[in-house]
Short mmCIF file of the C-alpha atoms (twelve columns), coordinates in Angstrom:
data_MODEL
# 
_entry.id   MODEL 
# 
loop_
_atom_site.group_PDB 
_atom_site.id 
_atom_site.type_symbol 
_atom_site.label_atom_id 
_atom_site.label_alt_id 
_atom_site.label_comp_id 
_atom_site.label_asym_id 
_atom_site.label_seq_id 
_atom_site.Cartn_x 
_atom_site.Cartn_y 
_atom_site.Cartn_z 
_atom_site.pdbx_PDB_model_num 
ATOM 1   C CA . UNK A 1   129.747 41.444  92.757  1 
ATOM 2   C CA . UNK A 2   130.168 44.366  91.162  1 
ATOM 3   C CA . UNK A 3   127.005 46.123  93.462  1 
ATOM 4   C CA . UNK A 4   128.701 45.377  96.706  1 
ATOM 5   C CA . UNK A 5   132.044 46.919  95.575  1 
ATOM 6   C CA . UNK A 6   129.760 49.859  94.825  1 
ATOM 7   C CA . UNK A 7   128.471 50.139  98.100  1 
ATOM 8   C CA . UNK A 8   131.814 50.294  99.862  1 
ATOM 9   C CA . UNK A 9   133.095 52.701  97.204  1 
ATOM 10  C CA . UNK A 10  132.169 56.102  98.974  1 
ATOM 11  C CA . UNK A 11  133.225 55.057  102.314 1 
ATOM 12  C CA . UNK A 12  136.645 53.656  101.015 1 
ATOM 13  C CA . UNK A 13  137.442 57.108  99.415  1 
ATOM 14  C CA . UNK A 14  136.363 58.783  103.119 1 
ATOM 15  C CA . UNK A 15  138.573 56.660  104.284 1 
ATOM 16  C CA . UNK A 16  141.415 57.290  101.630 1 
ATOM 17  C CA . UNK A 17  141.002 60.773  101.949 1 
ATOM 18  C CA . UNK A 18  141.489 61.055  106.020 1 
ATOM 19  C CA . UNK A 19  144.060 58.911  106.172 1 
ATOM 20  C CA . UNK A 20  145.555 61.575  103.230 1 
ATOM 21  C CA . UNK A 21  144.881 64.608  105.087 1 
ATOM 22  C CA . UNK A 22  145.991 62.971  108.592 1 
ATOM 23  C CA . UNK A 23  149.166 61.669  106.701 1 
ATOM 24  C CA . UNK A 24  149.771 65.041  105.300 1 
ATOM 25  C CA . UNK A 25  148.768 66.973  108.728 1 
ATOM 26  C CA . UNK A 26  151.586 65.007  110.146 1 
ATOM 27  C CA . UNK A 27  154.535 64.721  107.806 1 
ATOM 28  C CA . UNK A 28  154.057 67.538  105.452 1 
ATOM 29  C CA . UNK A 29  156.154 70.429  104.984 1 
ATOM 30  C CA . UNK A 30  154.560 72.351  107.968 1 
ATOM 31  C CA . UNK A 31  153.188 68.796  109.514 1 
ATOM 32  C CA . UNK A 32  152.800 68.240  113.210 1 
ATOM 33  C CA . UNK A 33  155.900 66.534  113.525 1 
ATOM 34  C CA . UNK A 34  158.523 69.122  112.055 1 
ATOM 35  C CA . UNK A 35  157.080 71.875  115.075 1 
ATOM 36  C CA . UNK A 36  159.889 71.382  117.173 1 
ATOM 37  C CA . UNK A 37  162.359 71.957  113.721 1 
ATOM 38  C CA . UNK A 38  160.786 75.319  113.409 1 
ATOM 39  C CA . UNK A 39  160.806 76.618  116.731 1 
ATOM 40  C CA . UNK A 40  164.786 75.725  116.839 1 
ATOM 41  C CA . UNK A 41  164.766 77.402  113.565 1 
ATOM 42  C CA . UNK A 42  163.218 80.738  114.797 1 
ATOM 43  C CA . UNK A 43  165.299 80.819  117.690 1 
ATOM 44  C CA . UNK A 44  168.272 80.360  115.616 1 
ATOM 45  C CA . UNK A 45  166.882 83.462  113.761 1 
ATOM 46  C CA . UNK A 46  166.137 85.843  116.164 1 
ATOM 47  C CA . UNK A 47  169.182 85.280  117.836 1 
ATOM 48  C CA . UNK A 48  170.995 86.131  114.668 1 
ATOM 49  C CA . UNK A 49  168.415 89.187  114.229 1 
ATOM 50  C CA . UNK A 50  169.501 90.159  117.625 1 
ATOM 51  C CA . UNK A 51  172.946 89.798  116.403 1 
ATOM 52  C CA . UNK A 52  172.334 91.943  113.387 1 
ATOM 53  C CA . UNK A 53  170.825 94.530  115.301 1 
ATOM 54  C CA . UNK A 54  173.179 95.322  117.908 1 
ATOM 55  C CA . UNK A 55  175.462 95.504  114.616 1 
ATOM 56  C CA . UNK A 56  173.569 97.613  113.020 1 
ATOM 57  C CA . UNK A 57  173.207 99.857  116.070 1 
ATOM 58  C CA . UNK A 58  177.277 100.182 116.602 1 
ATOM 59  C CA . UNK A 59  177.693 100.752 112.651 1 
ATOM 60  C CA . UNK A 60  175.142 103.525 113.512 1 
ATOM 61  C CA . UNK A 61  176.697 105.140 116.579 1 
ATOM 62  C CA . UNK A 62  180.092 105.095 114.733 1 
ATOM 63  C CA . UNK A 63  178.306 106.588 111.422 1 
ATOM 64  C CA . UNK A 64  177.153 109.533 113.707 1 
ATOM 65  C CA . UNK A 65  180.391 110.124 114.969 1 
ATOM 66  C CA . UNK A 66  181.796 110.626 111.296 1 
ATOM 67  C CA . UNK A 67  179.257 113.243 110.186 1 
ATOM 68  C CA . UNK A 68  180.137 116.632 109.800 1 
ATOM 69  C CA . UNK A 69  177.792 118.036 112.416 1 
ATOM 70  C CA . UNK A 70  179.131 115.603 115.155 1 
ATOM 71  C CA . UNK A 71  182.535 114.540 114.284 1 
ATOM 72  C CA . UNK A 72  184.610 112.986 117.036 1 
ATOM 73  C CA . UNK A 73  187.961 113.442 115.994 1 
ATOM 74  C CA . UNK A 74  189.474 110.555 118.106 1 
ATOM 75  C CA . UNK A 75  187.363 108.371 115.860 1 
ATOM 76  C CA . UNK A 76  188.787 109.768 112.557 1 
ATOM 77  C CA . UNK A 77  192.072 109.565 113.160 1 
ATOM 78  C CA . UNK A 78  191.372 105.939 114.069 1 
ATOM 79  C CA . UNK A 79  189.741 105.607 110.771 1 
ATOM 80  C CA . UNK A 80  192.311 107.088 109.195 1 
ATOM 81  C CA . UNK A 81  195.214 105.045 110.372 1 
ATOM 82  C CA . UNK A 82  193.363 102.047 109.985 1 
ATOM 83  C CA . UNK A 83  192.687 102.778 106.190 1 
ATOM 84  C CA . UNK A 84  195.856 104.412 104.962 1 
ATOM 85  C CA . UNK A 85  198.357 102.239 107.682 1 
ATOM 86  C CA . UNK A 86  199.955 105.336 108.853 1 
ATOM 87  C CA . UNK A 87  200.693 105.111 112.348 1 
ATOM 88  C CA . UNK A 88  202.567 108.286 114.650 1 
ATOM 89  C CA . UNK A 89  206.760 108.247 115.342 1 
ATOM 90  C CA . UNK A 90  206.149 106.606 118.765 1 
ATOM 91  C CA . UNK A 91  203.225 103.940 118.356 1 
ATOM 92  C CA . UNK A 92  203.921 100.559 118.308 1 
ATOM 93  C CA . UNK A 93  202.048 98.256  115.472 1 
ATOM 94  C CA . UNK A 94  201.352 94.532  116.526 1 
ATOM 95  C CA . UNK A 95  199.368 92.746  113.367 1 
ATOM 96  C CA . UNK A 96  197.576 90.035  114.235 1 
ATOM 97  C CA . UNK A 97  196.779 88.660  110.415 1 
ATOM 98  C CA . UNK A 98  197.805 89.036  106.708 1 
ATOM 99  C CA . UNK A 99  197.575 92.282  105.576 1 
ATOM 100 C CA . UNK A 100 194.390 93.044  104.322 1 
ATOM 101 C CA . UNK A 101 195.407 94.569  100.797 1 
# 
């Protein structure tokens, strides 16, 4: 009894071990199954990198305008009422939230 069991040893652990790897190549963490999870997950991301970047590039442009060598004046003032609250005699202030102090 015990001879035959040894016979069918080796190819039972093949077997154990593909159906482990196949198992695994499936449902794992980066499996065959979750590939449609990721790609919705990178899409999600580069359109928030996109996002990001066009942020990043209007932070930029206004940064340039508030250096010394190219300062827009326009933009300063705006900066400057929008800090310190000050408005001019004739403008009219609408807030559309809480104050933000």
């Amino acid at each position: 009894m015990l001879f035959q069991l040894k016979t069918y040893l080796p190819t039972a652990a093949l077997a154990f071990l593909i159906f482990f790897f196949t198992f695994h190549a499936l449902t794992g963490e980066r499996g065959l199954l979750l590939a449609s999870q990721r790609r919705e997950a990178l899409a999600e991301k580069r359109e928030e990198l996109a996002h990001l970047r066009a942020e990043r590039q209007a932070l930029e442009i206004k940064a340039h305008y508030l250096r010394n060598d190219s300062l827009s004046l326009d933009l300063l003032e705006e900066r400057a009422h929008d800090e310190l609250g000050f408005v001019a005699p004739g403008d009219y202030v609408i807030r559309e939230g809480p104050a933000h102090r």
